[in-house]
C-alpha positions, 0 to 999 in steps of 0.5 A, a space after each residue: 167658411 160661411 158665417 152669420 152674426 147680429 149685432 148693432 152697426 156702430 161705425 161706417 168708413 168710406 170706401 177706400 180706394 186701394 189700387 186701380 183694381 182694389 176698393 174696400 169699405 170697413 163698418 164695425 158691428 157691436 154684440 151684445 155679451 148676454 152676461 155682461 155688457 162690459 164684455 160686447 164684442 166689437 167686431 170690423 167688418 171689409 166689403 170689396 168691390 162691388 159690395 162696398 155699397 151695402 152698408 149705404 142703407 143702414 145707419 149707426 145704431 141699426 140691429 143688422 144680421 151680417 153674413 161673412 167669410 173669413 179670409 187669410 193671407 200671408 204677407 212676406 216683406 224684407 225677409 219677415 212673414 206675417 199673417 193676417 184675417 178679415 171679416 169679408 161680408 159679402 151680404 147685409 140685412 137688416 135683422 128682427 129684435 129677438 124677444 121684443 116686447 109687445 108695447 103696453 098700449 096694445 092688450 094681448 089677444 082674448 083667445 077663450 072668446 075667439 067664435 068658431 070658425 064656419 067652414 065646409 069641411 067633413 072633418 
């Protein structure tokens, strides 16, 4: 299952090395609740392997669009069975602030004096 979602990067751990052949990195995104600010979301995120350094370029406060599978596994231990899920991103790019206002200084376009474009076209 491939996913996408935005939000605001707030938090990079350093790769940890979990095994010889076992390393991951975790950073937290936080999305915005449109209704509520009290209700943001504040989700953690693992990169393994060799996407651990794909959070390197991107700093606290960043808007990011993070592109990610769900995983699961299940966990057997002294007879008891448990389950659990990450976020695995597997790409990460810096994301475009939806409705950005255009800043004061710089006046809107005068579209009715715009001069009529000279081309050679018959039609």
């Amino acid at each position: 299952m491939n996913f996408e979602i935005e939000g605001n990067l707030i938090l990079k751990e350093n790769e940890q090395q979990i095994s010889d052949k076992f390393k991951k990195r975790e950073f937290v995104i936080e999305v915005e609740n449109e209704r509520n600010s009290e209700w943001n979301d504040f989700i953690k995120f693992q990169l393994t392997q060799d996407k651990c350094n794909l959070i390197d370029q991107y700093n606290n406060g960043d808007k990011i669009k993070v592109s990610f599978n769900i995983r699961g596994r299940k966990w057997e231990k002294n007879g008891q069975v448990n389950y659990f899920s990450n976020l695995e991103a597997w790409r990460i790019e810096g994301a475009m602030a939806q409705n950005s206002p255009v800043p004061a200084d710089i006046p809107p376009p005068d579209l009715d004096n715009i001069p009529p474009e000279n081309d050679d076209l018959p039609f």
